[in-house]
N, C-alpha and C positions, 0 to 999 in steps of 0.2 A: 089204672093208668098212672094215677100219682104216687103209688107204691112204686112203680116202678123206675118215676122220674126220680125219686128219692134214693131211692138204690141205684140209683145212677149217678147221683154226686159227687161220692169219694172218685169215680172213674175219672169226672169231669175235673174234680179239684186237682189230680195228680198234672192235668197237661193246660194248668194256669202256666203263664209264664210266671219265671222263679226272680223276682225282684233284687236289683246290686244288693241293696240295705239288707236281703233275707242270705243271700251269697258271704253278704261280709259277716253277717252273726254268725252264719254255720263254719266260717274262716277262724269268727273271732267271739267265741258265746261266751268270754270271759265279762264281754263290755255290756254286758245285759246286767250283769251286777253293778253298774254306776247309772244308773237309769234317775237316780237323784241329783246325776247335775244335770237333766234335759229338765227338772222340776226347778231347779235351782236360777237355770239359764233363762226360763219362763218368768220367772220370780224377780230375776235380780238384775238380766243381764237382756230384758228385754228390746232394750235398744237395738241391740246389736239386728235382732230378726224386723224389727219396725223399721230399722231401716235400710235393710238388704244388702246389709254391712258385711263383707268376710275377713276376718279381725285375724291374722295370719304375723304377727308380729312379736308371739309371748316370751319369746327372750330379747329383744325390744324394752317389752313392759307388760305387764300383768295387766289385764281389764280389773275396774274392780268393780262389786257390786253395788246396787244403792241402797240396801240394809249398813252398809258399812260406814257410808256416808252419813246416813241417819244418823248412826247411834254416837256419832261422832260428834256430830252437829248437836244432839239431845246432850250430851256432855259439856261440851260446851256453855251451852245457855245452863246449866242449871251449876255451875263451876265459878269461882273467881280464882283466876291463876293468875299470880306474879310473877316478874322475874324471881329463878330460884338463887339468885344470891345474896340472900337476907335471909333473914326470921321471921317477919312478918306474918300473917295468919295466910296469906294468897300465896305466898313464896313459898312457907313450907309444906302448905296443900298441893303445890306442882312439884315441891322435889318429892313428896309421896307418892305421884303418881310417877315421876319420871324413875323412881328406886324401884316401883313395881314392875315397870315396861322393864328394867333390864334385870329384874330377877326371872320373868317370864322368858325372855329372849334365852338366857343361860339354861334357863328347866326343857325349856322347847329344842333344843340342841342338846340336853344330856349332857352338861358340863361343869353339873355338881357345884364345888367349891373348886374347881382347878382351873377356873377362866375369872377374866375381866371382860366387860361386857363398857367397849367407848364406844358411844355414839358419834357420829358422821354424816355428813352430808350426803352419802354415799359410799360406795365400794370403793371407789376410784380417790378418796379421800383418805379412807381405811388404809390402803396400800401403800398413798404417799407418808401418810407416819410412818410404818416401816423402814420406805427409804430413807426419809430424811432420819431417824434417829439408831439406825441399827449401825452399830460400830466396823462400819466399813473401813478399809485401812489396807496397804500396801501387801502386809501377809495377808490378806484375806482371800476369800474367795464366794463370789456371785453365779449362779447355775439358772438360767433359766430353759426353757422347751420353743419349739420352733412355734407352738400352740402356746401363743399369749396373747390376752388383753393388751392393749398399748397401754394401760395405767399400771403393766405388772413390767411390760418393757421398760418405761421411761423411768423406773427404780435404776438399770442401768449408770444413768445421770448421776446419780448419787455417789454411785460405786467408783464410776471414771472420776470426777471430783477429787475424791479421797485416796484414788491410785489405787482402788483396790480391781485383782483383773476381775471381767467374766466372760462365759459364755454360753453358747446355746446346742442344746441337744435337739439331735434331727428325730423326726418321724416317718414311719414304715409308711407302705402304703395303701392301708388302712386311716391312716392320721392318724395312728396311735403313736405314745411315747416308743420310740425304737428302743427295747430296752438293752439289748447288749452294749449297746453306747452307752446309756443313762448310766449303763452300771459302770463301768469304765471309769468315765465322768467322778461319781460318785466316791470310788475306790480309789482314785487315782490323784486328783486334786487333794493338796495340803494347803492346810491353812491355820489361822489361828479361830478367826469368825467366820461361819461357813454358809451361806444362805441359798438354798435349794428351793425357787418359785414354780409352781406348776399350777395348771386349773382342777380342778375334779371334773367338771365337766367343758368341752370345746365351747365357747359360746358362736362358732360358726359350724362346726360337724357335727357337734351334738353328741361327739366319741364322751365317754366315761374311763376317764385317765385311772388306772389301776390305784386306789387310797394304800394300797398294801406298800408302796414308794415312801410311805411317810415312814412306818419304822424303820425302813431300811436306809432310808438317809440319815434318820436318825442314829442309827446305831455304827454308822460311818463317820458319825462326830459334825452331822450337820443340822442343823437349823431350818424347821420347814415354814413356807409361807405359803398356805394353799388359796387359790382365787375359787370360791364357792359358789361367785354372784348366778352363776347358769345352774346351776347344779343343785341348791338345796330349794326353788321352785318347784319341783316334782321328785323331790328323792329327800331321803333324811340324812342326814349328818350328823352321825352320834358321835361326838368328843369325847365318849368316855372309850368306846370300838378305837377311835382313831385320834390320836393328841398332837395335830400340829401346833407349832408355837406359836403361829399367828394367821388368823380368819378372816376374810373381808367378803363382805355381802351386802345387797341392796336388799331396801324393804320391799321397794317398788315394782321390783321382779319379780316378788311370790305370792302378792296380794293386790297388786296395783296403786292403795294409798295408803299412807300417801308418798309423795314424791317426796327427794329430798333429806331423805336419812338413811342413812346404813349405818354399822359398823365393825369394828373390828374388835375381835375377840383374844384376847392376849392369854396365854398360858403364863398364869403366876409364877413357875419358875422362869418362864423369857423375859418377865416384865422388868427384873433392874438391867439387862441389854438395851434397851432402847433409851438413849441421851437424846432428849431434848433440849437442839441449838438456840432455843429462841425462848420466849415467853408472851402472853398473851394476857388481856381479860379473863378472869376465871380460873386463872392457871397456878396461879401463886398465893403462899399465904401472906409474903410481905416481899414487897420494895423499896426499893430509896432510891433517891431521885439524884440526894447528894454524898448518899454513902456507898452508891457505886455497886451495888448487891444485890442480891433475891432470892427465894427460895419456894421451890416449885410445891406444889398440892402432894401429894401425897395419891399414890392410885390413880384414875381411871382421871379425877378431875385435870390435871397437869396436862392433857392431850384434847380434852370440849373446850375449846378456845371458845370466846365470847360465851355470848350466853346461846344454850342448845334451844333449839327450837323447842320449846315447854308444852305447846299449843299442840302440838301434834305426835310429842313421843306417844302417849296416851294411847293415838289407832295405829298403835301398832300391837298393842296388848289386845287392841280387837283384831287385827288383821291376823295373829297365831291363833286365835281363837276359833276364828272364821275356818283360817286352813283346818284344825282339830277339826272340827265339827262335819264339815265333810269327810276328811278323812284321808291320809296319804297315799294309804293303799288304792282307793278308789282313785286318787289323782294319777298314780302311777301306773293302773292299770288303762286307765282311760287314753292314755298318753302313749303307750306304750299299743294298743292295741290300733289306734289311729295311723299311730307313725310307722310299722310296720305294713299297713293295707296300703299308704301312700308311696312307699317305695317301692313296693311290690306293681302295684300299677303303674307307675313313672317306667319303669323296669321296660313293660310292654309296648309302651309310646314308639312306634317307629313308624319312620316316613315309607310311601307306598314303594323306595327302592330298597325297603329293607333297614335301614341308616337307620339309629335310637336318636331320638330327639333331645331325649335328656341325657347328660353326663354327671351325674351325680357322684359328690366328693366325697369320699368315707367312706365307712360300713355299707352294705347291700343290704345289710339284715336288719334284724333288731337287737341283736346282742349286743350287749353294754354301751347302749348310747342312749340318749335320751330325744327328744321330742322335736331336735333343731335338724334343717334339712338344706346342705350347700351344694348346687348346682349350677349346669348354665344350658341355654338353650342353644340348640346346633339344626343348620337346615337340613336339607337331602342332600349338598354336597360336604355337610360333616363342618360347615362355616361358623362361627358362632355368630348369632345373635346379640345387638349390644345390649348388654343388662342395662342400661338406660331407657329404651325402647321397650323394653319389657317390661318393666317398672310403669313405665307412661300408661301402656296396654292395659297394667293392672288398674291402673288409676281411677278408667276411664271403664271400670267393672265394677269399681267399689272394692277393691281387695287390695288389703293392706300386706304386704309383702317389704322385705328391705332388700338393699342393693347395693355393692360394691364393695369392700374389704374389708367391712365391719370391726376395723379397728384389731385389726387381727393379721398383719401384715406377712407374717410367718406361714401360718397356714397359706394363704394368697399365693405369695411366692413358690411352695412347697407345689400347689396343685396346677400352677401355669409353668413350672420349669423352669423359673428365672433366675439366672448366671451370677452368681455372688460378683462376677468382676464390672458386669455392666451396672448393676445397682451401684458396686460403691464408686465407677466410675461418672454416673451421675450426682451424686453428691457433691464431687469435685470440680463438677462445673460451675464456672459463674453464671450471675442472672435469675429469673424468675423459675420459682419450682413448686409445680402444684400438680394433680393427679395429670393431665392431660399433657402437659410437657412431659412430664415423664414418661408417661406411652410414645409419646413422639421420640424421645432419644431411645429409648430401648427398643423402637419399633416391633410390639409386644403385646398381643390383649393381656388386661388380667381382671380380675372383680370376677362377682358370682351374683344367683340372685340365694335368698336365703329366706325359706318358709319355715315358723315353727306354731308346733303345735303346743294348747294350754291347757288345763283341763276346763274349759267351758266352751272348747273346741265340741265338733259333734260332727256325724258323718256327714252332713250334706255341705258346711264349709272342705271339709278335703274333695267332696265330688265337684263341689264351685271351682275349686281350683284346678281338677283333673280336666273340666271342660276347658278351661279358662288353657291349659295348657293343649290340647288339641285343638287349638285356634293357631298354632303355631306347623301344624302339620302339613307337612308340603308348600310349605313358606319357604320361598327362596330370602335370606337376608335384606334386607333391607326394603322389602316388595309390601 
């Protein structure tokens, strides 16, 4: 009798039900290979599960780990750093570590001896060097993509100042760069200084802007400034593959800590381009007060005004560490395999009249995008939902998601259809101007919500959120 119940278990095992999580391996058995960041997420990032947190924000910010913090803090105490402008025994033990953090940063990107590695505040600090010092001027010419950061728009500012023109190339509808324009653009524009700005990666669609743009603007006699801050989080960025003249990236974004530094990576032959209007603490090897003169540092110091944060260049030579250690490949596959089972699902979301609940902006697939996801929620009569309200909803789940135009006003516009004559004829208005007026003269939705995925993401935050999103099903707006 019990031979026979045993020989009856394969039969019984075949009509188990068949589990999402064993659905989504057989979808996706590539993610069985990163099984060391659910070790890792256990390890480091336990918070996140203690506290029934779904952390939905990684082009936001990087979570970091608490090993990282550790070894950081164990640095510290057993270190005496100075300010690094002196000699002193403290001072020149932090410019030792701060010369290591940026020989690391350059080895980590594959940038040999053909970069400068300046430290910044940020991406968005990266960028405004650029503007303020790149030789804008009347012949010149400014290019940017409809897919911009507003820290890569407001270089604009710079340009108009000094008379130099520009403009903006549209995208398909995909949100990719439209390239038969770009190429147009590219060929067609003269100038003397040419500056062509793009992202590599959207930081609201998550598209994966074609890198092969950089020789070709290059070899069109232009000048590139690539925005990397989305994109070398879960993708590599070899400089030696691809040589824009100038890099901007946050630390914050690919490791979490710490806040507060980024920078920007100069190709040594762009480096005498960029004049420096100003001067600064740190910046100079001599002034006079009475003899009316000055002269700038020499290299990468002329642009770390004040003094650089000493205290914390250091974890960032742990934080590329950390990334090594697990491993890119693993990051990008983990990433990559999330983000595709979440579209795909969103995909199938319809109200019981048939209606898709999500309208999701960008790629449907997985091809050449990365891990960020712009959408908005629509009822059964096709209404949208205010991304405000959904936001709140998230809130009030524990799920961290962002919302509204993510500083990316191009895209925004591009994916709500909005009338180049009504935007600049609101500008022209007098009186107060802030997002909400604005809808009221355009009488216009626009904003999105915006999920992305990190690598210490894991399936049951995307299935928190697939639930979290069929709470929305057969929801009349505003009910």
């Amino acid at each position: 009798m019990m031979r026979k119940f045993f020989n009856a278990l394969p039969f019984l095992q075949k009509r188990l039900p068949v589990t999402k999580y064993e659905k989504f391996l057989a979808k996706f058995p590539d993610y069985q290979s990163t099984t060391l960041l659910d070790d890792l997420r256990e390890k480091d990032f336990a918070r996140l599960d203690d506290q029934k947190h779904v952390y939905l924000d990684y082009t936001g910010g990087q979570l970091y780990g608490e090993s990282q913090v550790k070894k950081h803090q164990e640095f510290l105490c057993q270190h005496i750093l100075g300010n690094p402008h002196s000699i002193n025994p403290s001072s020149a033990l932090a410019e030792q570590h701060i010369e290591a953090t940026r020989k690391k940063v350059l080895d980590y990107f594959n940038a040999t001896d053909d970069y400068f590695c300046i430290f910044t505040a940020n991406a968005s600090a990266a960028l405004k060097i650029v503007g303020e010092c790149f030789p804008f001027a009347e012949d010149g010419q400014l290019l940017m993509t409809f897919d911009n950061h507003n820290s890569v728009n407001g270089i604009r500012e710079f340009a108009r100042a000094k008379g130099c023109p520009f403009h903006y190339t549209g995208l398909d509808n995909e949100l990719r760069i439209e390239s038969n324009e770009l190429q147009r653009y590219l060929g067609h524009l003269e100038g003397k200084n040419k500056l062509f700005a793009f992202p590599a990666q959207s930081n609201v669609s998550g598209v994966k802007h074609d890198l092969e743009w950089i020789e070709e603007a290059q070899s069109l006699g232009w000048n590139v400034l690539l925005d990397a801050a989305a994109f070398v989080p879960s993708d590599r960025l070899d400089l030696l593959r691809y040589q824009p003249e100038f890099v901007a990236l946050s630390f914050y974004k690919m490791f979490g800590y710490p806040t507060g530094l980024g920078a920007l990576l100069v190709k040594k032959t762009a480096f005498p381009k960029l004049k420096k209007p100003s001067f600064a603490g740190g910046t100079i090897t001599i002034v006079s007060v009475q003899g009316d003169g000055h002269y700038l540092e020499n290299e990468v110091a002329r642009f770390e005004e004040g003094t650089v944060n000493y205290l914390d260049i250091p974890a960032i030579k742990n934080g590329l560490e950390y990334l090594e250690a697990i491993g890119l490949d693993n990051i990008k596959t983990r990433v990559r395999c999330l983000t595709e089972y979440l579209i795909k699902e969103l995909k199938t979301m319809r109200h019981e009249n048939g209606q898709p609940l999500i309208e999701l902006y960008g790629p449907k697939n997985g091809k050449d995008r990365g891990g960020t996801l712009a959408m908005n929620f629509r009822d059964a009569q096709g209404q949208l939902h205010d991304f405000i309200k959904v936001e709140q909803a998230a809130y009030q789940q524990n799920i961290s998601l962002r919302t509204g135009c993510f500083c990316n006003p191009g895209i925004d516009e591009t994916n709500h259809g909005l009338e180049a004559e009504k935007l600049k004829a609101y500008f022209q208005k007098e009186g107060p101007k802030d997002y909400f007026d604005l809808i009221e003269f355009i009488d216009q939705k626009r904003g999105a919500v915006r999920v992305s995925i990190g690598y210490i993401s894991n399936f049951e935050d995307v299935q928190a959120f697939l639930r979290f999103c069929g709470g929305f099903l057969n929801v009349l707006r505003g009910r």
